[in-house]
N, CA, C and O of each residue as an XYZ file, in Angstrom:
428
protein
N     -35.684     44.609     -6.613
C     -36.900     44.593     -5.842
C     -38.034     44.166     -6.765
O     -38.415     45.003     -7.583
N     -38.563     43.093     -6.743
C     -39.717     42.598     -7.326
C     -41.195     43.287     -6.447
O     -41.356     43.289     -5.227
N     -42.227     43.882     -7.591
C     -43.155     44.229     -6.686
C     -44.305     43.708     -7.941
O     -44.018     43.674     -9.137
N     -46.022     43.217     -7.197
C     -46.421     42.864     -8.006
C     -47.906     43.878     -7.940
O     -48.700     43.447     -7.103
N     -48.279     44.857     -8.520
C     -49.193     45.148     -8.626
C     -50.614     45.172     -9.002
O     -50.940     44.683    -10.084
N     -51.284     45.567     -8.407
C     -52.805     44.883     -8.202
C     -53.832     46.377     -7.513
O     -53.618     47.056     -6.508
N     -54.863     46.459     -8.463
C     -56.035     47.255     -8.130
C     -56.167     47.713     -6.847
O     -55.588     46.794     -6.268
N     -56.461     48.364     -6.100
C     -57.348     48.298     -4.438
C     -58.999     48.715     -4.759
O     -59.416     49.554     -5.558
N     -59.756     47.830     -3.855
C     -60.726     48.152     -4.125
C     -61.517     48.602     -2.797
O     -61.434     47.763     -1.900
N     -62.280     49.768     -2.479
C     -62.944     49.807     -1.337
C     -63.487     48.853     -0.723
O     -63.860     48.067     -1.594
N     -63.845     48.323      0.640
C     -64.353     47.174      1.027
C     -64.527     47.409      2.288
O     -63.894     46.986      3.256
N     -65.936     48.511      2.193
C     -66.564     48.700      3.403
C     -68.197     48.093      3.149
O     -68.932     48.582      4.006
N     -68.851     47.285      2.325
C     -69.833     46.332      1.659
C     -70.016     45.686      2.916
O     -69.196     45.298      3.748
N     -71.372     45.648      2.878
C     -72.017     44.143      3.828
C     -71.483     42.637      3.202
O     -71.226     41.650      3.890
N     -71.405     42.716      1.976
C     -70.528     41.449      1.182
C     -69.056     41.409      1.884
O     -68.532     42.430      2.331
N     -68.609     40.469      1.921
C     -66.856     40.148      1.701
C     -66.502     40.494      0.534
O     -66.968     40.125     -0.544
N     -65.702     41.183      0.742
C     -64.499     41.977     -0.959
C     -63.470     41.616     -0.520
O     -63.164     41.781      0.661
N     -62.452     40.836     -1.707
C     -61.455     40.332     -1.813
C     -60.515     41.635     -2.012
O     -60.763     42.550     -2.797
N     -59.134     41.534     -0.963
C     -58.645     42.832     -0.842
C     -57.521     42.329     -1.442
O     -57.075     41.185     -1.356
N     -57.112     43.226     -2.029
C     -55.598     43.076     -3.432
C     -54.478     43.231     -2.554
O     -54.615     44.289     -1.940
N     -53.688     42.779     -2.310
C     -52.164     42.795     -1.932
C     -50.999     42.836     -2.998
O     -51.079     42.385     -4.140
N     -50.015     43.390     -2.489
C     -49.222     43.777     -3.528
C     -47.929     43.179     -2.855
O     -47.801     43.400     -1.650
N     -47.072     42.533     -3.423
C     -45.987     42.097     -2.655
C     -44.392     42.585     -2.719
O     -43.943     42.638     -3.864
N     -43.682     42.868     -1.884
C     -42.116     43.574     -1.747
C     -41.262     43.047     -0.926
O     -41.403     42.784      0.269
N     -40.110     42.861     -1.813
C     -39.067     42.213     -0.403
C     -37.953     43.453     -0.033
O     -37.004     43.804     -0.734
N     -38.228     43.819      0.845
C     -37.402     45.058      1.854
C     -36.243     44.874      1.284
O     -35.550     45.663      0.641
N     -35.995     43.230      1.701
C     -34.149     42.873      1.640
C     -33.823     43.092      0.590
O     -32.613     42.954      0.769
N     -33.932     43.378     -0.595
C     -33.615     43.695     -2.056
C     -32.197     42.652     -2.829
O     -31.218     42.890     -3.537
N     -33.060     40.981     -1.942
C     -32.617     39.914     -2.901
C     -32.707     39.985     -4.135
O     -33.435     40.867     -4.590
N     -32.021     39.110     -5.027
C     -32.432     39.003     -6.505
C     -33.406     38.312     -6.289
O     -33.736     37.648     -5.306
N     -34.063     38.564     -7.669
C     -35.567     38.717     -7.846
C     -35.723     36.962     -8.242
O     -36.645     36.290     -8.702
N     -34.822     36.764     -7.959
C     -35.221     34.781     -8.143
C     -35.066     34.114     -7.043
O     -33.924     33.888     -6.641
N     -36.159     33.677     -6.356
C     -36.778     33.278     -5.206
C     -36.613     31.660     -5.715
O     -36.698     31.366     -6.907
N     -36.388     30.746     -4.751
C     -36.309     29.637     -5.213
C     -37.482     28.507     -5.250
O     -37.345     27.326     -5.571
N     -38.677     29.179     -4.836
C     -40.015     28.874     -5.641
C     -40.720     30.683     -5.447
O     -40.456     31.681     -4.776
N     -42.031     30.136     -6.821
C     -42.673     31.574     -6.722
C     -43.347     31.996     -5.293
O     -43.353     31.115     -4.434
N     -43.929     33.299     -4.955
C     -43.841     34.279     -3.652
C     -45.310     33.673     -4.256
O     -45.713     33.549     -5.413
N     -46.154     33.231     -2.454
C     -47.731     32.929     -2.576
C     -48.229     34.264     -2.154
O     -48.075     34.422     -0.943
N     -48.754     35.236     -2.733
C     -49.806     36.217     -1.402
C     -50.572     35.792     -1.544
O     -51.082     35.154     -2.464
N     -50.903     36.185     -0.263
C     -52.262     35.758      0.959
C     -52.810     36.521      0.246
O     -52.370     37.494     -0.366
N     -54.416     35.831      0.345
C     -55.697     35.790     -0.112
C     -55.990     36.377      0.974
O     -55.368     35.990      1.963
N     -57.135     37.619      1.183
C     -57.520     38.258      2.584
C     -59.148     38.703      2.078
O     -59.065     39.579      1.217
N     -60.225     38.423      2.310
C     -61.360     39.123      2.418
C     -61.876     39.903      3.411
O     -61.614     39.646      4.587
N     -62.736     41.037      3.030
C     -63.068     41.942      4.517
C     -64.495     42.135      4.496
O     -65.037     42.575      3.482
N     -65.257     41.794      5.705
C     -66.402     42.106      5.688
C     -66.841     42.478      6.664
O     -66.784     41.747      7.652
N     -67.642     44.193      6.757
C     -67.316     44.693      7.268
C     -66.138     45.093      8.764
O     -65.624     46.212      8.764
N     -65.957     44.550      9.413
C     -64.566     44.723     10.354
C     -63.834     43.888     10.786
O     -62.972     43.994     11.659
N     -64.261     42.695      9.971
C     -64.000     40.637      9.951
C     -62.688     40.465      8.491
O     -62.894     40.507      7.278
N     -61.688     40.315      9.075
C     -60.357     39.968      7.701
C     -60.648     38.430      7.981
O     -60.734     37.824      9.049
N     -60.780     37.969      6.570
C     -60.199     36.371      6.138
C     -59.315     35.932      5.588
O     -59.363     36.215      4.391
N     -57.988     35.008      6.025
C     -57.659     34.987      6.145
C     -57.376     33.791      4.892
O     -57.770     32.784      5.479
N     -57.033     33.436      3.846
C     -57.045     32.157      2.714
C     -56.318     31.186      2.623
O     -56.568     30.028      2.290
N     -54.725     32.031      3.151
C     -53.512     31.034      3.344
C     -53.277     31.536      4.517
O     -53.477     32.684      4.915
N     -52.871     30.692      5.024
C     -52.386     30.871      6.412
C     -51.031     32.176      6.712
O     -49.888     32.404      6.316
N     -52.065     32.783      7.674
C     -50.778     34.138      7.827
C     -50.610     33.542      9.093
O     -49.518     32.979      9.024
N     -51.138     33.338     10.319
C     -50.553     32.638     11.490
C     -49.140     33.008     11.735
O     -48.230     32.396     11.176
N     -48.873     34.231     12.753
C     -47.526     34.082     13.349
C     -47.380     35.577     12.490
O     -46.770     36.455     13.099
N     -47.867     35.898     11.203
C     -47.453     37.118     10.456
C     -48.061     38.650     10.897
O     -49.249     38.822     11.170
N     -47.062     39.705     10.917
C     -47.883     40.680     11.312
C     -48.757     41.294     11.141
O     -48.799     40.726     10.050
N     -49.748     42.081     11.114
C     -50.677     42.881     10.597
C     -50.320     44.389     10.924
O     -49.793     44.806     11.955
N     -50.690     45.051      9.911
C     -50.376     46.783     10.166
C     -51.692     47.626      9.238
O     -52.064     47.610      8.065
N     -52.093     48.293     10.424
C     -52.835     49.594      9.105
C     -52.380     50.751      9.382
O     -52.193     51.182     10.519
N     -52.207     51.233      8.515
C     -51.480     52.439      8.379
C     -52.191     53.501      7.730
O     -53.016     53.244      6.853
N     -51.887     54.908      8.163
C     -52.967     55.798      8.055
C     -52.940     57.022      7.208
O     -51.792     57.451      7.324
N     -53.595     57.785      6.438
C     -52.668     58.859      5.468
C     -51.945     59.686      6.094
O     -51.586     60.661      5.433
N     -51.548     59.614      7.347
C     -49.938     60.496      7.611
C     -49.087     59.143      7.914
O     -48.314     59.378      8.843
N     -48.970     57.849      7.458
C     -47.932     57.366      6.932
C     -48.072     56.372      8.479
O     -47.800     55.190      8.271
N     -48.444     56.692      9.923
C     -48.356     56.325     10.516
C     -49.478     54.705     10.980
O     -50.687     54.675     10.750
N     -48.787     53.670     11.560
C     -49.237     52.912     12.026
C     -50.433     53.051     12.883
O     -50.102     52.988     14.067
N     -51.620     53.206     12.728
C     -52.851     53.006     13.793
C     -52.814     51.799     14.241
O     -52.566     51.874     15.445
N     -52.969     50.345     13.803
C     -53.328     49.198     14.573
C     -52.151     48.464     14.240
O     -51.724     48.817     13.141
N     -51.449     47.548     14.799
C     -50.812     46.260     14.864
C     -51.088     45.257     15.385
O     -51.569     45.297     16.517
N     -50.869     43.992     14.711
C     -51.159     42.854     15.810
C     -50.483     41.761     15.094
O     -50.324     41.837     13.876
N     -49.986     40.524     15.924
C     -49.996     39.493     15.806
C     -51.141     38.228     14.719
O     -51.948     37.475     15.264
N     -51.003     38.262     13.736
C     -52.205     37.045     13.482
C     -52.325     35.671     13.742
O     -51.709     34.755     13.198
N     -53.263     35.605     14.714
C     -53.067     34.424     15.333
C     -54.197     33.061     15.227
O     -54.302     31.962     15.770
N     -55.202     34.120     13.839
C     -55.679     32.370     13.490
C     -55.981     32.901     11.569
O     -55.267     33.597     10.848
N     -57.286     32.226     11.274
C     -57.873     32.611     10.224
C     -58.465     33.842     10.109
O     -58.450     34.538      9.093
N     -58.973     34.102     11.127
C     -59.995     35.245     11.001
C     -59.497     36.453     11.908
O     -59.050     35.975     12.951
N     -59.413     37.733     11.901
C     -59.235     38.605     12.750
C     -60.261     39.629     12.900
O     -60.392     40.313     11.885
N     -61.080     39.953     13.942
C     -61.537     41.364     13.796
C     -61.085     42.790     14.342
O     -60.803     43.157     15.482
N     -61.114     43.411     13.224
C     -60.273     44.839     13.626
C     -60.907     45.601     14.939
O     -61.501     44.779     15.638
N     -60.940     46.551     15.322
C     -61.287     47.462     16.209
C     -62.334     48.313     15.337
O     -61.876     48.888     14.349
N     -63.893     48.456     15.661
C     -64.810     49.241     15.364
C     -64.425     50.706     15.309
O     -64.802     51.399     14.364
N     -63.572     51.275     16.444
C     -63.209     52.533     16.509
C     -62.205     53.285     14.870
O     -61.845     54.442     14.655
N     -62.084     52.352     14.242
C     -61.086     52.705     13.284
C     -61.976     52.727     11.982
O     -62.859     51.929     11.668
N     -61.418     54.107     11.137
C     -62.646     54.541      9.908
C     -62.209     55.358      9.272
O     -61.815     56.457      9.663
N     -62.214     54.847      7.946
C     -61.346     55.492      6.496
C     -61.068     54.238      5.751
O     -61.637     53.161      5.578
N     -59.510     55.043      5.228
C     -59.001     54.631      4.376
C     -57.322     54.718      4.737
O     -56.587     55.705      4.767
N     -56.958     52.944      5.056
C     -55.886     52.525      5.334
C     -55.070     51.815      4.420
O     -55.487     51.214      3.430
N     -53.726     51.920      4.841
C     -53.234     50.503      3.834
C     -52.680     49.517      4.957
O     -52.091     49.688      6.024
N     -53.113     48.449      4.267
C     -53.367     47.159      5.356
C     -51.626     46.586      4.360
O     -51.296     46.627      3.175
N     -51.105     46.224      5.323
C     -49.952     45.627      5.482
C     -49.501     44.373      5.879
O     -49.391     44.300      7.103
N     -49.185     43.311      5.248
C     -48.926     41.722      6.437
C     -47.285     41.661      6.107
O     -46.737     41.607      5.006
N     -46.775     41.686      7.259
C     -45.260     41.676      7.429
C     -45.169     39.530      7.811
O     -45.622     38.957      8.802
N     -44.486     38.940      6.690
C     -44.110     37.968      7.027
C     -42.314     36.726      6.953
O     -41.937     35.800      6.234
N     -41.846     37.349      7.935
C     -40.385     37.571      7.826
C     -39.836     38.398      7.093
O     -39.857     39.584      7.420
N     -39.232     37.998      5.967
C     -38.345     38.976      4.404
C     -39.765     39.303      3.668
O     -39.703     40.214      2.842
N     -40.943     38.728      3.841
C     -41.605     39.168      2.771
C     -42.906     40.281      3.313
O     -43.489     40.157      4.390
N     -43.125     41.139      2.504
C     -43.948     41.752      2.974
C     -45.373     42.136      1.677
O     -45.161     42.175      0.465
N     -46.247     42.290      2.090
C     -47.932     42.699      1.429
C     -48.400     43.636      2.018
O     -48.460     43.910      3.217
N     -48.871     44.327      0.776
C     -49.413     45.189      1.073
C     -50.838     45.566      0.091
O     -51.053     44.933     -0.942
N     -51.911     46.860      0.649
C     -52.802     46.865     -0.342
C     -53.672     47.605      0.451
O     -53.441     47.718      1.655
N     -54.673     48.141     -0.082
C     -55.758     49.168      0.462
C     -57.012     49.017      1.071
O     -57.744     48.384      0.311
N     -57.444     49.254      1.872
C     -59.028     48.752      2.660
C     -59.912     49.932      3.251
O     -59.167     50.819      3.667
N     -61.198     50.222      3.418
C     -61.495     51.184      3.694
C     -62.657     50.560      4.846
O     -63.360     49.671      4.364
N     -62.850     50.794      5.816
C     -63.414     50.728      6.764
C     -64.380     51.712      6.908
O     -65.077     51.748      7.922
């Protein structure tokens, strides 16, 4: 299991903060991929995700400190905005086939 670790940084700022993803492959291939793994680039400002490389088609998940899923969705362009009703501290998740990202956001 290759995992690549990276800071989280709060990113509830009137600025866009570049949110750290961390990457894991479930399937627990060998760790030689036959080119290197891109993660997505994601900025958040206030309840607006950007989107750098194209996630299109990839899932989205936040997940909540009892482990459970609050939001899911489909990403279906560059930009997504979350639901206002949602507030803390999640870990934001992009499920894209075998590969998955992950990393921390606080709303």
């Amino acid at each position: 299991m290759l995992v690549m670790t990276l800071l989280s940084l709060p990113c509830s700022y009137a600025q866009a903060a570049r949110v750290p993803l961390t990457y894991e492959d479930p399937t627990n291939k060998p760790p030689f991929p036959k080119s290197p793994i891109l993660i997505p680039e994601v900025d958040l400002e206030g309840y607006t995700l950007t989107f750098f490389d194209s996630c299109v088609g990839c899932t989205l998940q936040l997940v909540n400190a009892d482990d459970e899923v609050e939001y899911s969705t489909v990403i279906s362009s560059d930009t997504l905005v979350l639901p206002s009703a949602l507030e803390g501290e999640y870990e934001i998740r992009i499920v894209c086939g075998d590969h998955y990202f992950y990393g921390f956001i606080e709303l």
